[in-house]
C-alpha positions in Angstrom: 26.5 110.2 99.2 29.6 112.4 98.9 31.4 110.1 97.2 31.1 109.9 93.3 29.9 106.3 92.4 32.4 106.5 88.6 35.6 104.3 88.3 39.0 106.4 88.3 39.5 104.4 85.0 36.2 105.7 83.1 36.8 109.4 84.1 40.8 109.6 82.8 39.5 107.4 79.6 36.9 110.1 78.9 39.7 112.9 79.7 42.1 111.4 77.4 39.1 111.5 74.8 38.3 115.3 75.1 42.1 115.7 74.6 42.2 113.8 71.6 39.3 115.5 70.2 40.5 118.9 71.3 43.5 118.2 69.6 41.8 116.7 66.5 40.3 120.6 66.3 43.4 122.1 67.1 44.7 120.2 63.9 41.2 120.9 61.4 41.4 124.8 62.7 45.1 124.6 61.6 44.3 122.6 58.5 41.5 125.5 57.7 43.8 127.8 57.8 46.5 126.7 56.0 44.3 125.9 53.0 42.9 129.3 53.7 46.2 130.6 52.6 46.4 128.1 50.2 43.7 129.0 48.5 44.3 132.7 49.0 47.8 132.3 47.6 46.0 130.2 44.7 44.0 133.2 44.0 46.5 135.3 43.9 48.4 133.1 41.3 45.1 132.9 39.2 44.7 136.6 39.3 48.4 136.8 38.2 48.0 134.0 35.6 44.9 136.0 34.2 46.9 139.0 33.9 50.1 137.1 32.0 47.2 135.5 30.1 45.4 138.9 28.9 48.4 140.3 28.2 49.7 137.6 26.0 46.3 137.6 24.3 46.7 141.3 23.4 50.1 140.7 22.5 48.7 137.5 20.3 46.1 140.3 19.0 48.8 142.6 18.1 50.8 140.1 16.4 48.2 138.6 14.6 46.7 142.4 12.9 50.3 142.4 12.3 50.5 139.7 10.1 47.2 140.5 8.6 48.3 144.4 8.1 51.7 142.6 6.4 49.8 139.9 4.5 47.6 142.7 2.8 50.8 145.0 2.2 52.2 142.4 0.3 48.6 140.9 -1.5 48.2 145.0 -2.4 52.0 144.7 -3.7 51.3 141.7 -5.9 48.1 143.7 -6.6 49.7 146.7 -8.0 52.6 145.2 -9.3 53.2 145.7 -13.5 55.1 142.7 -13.8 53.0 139.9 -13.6 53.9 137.1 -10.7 52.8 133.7 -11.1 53.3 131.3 -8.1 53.2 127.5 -8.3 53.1 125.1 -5.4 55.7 122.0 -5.6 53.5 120.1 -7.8 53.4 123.2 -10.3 49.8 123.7 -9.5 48.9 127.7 -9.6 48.7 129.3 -6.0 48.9 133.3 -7.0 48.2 135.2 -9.8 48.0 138.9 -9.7 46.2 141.0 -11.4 49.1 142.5 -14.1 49.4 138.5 -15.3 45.2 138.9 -15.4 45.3 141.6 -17.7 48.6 140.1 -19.3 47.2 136.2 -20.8 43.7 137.7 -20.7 43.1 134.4 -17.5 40.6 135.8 -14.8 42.6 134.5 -11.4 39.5 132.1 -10.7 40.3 130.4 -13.8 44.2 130.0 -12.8 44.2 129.3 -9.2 45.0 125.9 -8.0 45.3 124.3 -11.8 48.2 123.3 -13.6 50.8 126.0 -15.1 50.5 124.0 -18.6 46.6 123.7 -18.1 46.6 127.6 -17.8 49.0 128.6 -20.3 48.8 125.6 -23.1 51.2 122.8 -23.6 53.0 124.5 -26.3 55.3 126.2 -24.5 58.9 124.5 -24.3 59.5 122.5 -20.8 62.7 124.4 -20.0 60.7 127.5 -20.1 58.3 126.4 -17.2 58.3 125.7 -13.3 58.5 122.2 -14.6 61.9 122.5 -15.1 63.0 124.2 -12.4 61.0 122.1 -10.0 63.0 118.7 -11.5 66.0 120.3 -12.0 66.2 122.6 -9.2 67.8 125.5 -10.8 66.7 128.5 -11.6 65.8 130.0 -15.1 67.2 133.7 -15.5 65.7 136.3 -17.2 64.8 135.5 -20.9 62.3 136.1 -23.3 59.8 133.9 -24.4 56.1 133.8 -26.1 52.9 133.5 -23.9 49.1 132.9 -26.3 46.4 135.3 -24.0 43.1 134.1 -24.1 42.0 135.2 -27.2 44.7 133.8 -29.0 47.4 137.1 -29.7 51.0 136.2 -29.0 52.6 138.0 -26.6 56.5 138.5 -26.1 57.2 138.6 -22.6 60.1 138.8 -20.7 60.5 136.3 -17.7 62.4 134.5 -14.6 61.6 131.4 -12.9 63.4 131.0 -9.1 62.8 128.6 -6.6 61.0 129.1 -3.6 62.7 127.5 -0.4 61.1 126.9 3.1 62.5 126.4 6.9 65.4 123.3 6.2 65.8 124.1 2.5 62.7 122.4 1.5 61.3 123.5 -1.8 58.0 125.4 -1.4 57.2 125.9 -5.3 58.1 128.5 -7.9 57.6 132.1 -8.5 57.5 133.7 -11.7 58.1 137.3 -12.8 56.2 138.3 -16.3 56.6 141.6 -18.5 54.8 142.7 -21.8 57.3 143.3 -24.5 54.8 144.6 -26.5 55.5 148.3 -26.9 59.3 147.3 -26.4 59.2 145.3 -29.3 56.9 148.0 -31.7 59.8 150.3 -30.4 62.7 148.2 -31.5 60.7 147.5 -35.0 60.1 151.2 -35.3 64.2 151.9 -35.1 64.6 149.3 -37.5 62.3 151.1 -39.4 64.2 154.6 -39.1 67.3 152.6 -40.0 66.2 151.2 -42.8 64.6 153.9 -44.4 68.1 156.0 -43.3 69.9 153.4 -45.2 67.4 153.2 -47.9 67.9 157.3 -48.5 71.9 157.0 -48.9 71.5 154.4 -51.0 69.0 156.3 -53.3 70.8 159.5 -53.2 73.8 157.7 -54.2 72.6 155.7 -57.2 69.6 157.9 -58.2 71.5 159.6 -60.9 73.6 156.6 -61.8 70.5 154.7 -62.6 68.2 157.6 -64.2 70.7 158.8 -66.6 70.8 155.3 -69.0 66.8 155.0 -68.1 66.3 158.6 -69.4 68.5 157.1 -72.7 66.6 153.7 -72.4 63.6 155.7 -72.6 64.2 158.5 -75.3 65.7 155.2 -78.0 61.9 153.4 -77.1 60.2 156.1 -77.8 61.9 156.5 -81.5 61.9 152.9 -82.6 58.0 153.3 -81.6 57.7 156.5 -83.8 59.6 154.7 -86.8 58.1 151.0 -86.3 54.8 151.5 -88.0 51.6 150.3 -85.3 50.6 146.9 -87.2 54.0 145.9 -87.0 54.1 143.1 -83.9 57.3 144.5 -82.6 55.5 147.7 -81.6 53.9 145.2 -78.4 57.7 145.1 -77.4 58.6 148.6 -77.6 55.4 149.4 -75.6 56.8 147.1 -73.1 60.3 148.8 -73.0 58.6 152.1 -72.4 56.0 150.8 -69.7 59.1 148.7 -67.9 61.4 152.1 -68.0 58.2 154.2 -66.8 57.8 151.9 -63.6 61.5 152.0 -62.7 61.1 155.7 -63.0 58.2 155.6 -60.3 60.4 153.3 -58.3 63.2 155.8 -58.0 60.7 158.5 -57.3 59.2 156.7 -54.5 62.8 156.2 -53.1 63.7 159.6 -53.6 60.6 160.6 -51.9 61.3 158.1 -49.0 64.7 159.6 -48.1 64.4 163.0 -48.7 63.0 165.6 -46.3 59.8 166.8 -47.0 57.8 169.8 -45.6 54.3 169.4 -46.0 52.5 172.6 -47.4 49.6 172.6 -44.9 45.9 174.2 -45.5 43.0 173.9 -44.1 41.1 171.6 -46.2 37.4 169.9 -46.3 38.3 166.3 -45.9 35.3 165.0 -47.8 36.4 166.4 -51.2 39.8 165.5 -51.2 38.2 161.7 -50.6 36.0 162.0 -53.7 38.6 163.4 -55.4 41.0 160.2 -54.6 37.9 157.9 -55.6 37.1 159.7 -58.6 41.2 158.4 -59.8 40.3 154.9 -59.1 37.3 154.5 -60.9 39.5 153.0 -63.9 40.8 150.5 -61.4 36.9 149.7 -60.0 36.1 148.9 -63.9 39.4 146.4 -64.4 37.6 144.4 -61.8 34.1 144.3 -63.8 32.5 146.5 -61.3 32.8 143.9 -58.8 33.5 146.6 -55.8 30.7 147.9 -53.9 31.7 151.2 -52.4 30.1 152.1 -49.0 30.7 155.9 -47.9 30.2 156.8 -44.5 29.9 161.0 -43.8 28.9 162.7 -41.0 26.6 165.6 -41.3 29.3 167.6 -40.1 31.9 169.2 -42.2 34.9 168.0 -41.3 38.1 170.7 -42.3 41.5 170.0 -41.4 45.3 171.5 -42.2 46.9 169.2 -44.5 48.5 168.7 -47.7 45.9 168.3 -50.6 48.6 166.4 -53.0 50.2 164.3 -50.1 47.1 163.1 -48.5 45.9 162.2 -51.8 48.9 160.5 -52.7 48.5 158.7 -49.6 44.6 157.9 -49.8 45.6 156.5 -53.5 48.0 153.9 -52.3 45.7 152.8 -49.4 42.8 152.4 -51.7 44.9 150.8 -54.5 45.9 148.0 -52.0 42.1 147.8 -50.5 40.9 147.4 -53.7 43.8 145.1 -55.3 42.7 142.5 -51.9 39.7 142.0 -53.8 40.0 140.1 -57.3 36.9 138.8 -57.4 35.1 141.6 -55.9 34.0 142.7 -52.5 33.0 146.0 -50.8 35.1 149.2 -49.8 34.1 151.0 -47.2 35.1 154.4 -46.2 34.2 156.2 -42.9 34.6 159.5 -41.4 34.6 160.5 -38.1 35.0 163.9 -35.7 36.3 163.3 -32.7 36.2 165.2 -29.5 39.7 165.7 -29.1 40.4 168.0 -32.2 41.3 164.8 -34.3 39.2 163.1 -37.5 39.3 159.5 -38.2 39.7 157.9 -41.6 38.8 154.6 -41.2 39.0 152.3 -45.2 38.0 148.4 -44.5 37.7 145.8 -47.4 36.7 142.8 -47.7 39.5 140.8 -48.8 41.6 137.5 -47.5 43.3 139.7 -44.5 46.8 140.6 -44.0 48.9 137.5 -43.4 50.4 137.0 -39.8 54.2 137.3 -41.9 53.1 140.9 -42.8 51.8 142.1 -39.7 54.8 143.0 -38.5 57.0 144.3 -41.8 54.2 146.3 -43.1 56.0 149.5 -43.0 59.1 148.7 -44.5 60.5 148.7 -48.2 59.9 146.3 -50.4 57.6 144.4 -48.2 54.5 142.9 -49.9 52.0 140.0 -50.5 51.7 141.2 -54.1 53.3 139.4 -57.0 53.4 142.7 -58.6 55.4 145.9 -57.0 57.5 146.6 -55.4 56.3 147.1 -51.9 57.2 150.9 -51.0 53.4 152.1 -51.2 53.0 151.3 -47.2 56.0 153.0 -46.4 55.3 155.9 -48.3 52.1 155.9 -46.5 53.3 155.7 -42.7 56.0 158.8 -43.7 52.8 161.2 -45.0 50.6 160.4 -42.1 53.9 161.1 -39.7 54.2 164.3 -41.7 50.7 165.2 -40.7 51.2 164.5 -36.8 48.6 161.3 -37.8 48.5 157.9 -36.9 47.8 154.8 -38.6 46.4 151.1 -37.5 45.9 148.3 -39.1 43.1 145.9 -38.1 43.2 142.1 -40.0 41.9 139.3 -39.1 41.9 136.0 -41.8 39.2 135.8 -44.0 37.8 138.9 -42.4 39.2 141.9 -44.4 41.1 144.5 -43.5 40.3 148.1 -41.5 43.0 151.0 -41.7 42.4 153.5 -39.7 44.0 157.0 -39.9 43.8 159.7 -37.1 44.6 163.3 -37.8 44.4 166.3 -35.8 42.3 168.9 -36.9 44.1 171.9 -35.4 47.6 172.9 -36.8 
């Protein structure tokens, strides 16, 4: 009974097998802990990783407001530009178009963005004055001049550039194009022309004035007997008459220079407008009856009288010629209209339309100077003589034409002097 009954062999096998298994749990227990740390250390890493990660997405943030805080610096730049900019992709397809080039051709942006430069602005213009040109040719076009047609058909002098827009590697991007209105610039340079010409005009007059009027004066004075001694049936009495008319207009012709290049001061006083027009009218009723009483005259008053400082015998000298050429537009007839207006600003308008052919486009821009004129007969200094009075009065004058449309003048004069 005191003796155990198991082999020696089945207790050390089971003794080796608690070993092993102890051992097995030494080694899980040690594996446990060692992904423990693992995973503590992996934590850790995450947490660190999270924080590099937030702080690269604020950085991200940063840079991005950045690059929206520069892109709208630079779309309010193109914005408020007063050149206009005109960008062009590689193909020459429209990809900006600020607002000054809007207000420039006329072209809302919708209607310019992502079409063709020559849809947009017409194929008209020369090649070598387009991104066309500098996209084949790679070169750039330096500043010139050249003529753009805005929407509703004016032509407008511009000054331009065209340059080449280059990428990462030199690779061409597209164009970019600067635009400015020479508009005013131009009007500017026309109105020293003007002052030039009528400063030339003056020497000339005051220098030949005499030299002419002396022999006219004699011209004139021999007519006038050989029409008191040729008896009035006699048929070279016609030609005499035409002797004395012929000296007569030369006589006005040198007045009208004379008047042109002297100084004048104005004798200003306060004067009712309305009367002075009448007046003026009242002249060129001999003129309304050459025409068969073809002209319908349209007078437009205001209630209010209108009074203003000016020069009774200038202004009507000036009213005379503007009416002459409104009513001399109209051979076969047509209507005159004259309107006056009070404005707010201490100025009256005098505004004379007819309805005659319209000013050619040659015209447009030589109506002020001498001896410029779409009559066959004159000699084209009525205009001129016209633009000095209403610059003599502080005034200013526009002309509105349009082809088979008439013609509107309109004068502005302050009503305060």
């Amino acid at each position: 009974m005191g003796k155990s009954m198991i082999p020696t062999e089945v207790v050390a096998t089971e003794t080796g097998q608690v070993h092993n298994l102890i051992q097995v749990f030494r080694y899980f227990n040690k594996a446990t802990d060692e992904f423990k740390q693992a995973y503590q250390r992996l934590e850790e890493r995450v947490a660190e990783l999270n924080l590099e990660l937030n702080e690269k997405n604020r950085r991200l943030q940063a840079s991005l407001e950045e690059v929206n805080r520069l892109k709208n610096y630079q779309s309010k730049i193109l914005a408020d530009m007063s050149a206009g900019v005109v960008c062009t992709d590689e193909k020459g397809h429209i990809s900006i178009f600020n607002r000054a080039a809007e207000k420039l051709t006329g072209i809302p942006e919708s209607e310019a963005l992502g079409k063709a430069y020559k849809e947009v602005f017409g194929n008209e213009m020369p090649l070598e004055q387009t991104p066309y040109f500098v996209l084949k040719n790679k070169r750039n076009i330096p500043t010139s001049e050249k003529q753009l047609f805005s929407k509703d058909g004016r032509t407008i002098p511009t000054k331009f550039s065209i340059s080449l827009i280059k990428g990462e590697g030199g690779r061409f991007l597209g164009t970019v194009e600067l635009l400015e209105d020479l508009t005013e610039i131009k009007q500017l340079q026309r109105e020293i022309q003007h002052a030039r010409t009528i400063a030339a005009l003056g020497e000339m007059a005051a220098n030949v004035t005499h030299e002419i009027r002396n022999p006219l004066g004699a011209i004139g004075g021999f007519a006038a007997l050989l029409e008191r001694d040729i008896p009035p049936d006699d048929p070279r009495q016609r030609l005499v008459k035409k002797i004395i008319e012929g000296v007569g207009n030369l006589d006005k012709i040198i007045g009208n220079l004379l008047f042109l290049s002297r100084e004048v001061q104005p004798q200003l006083r306060r004067v009712p407008i309305k009367w002075v027009v009448n007046d003026v009218l009242g002249f060129l009723s001999a003129d309304f009856r050459e025409i068969g009483g073809k002209i319908k005259i349209e007078k437009k008053y205001p209630r209010q009288k209108i009074d203003a400082p000016i020069d009774p015998q200038l202004f009507q000298q000036m009213l005379l010629h503007l009416l002459k050429n409104s009513v001399q537009a109209m051979p076969d007839g047509g209507t005159l209209t004259i309107q006056l207006q009070k404005s707010r600003h201490k100025t009256f308008r005098l505004m004379v339309s007819d309805t005659g052919p319209g000013l050619p486009e040659a015209i447009k821009e030589k109506l002020y100077f001498p001896f410029s004129s779409t009559k066959q007969k004159g000699a084209g200094l009525g205009l001129a003589i016209v633009r000095k009075i209403v610059d003599l009065h502080a005034g200013s004058i526009t002309f509105h034409s349009a082809p088979r449309k008439g013609t509107t003048v309109i004068l502005e004069f302050p009503t305060e002097g």
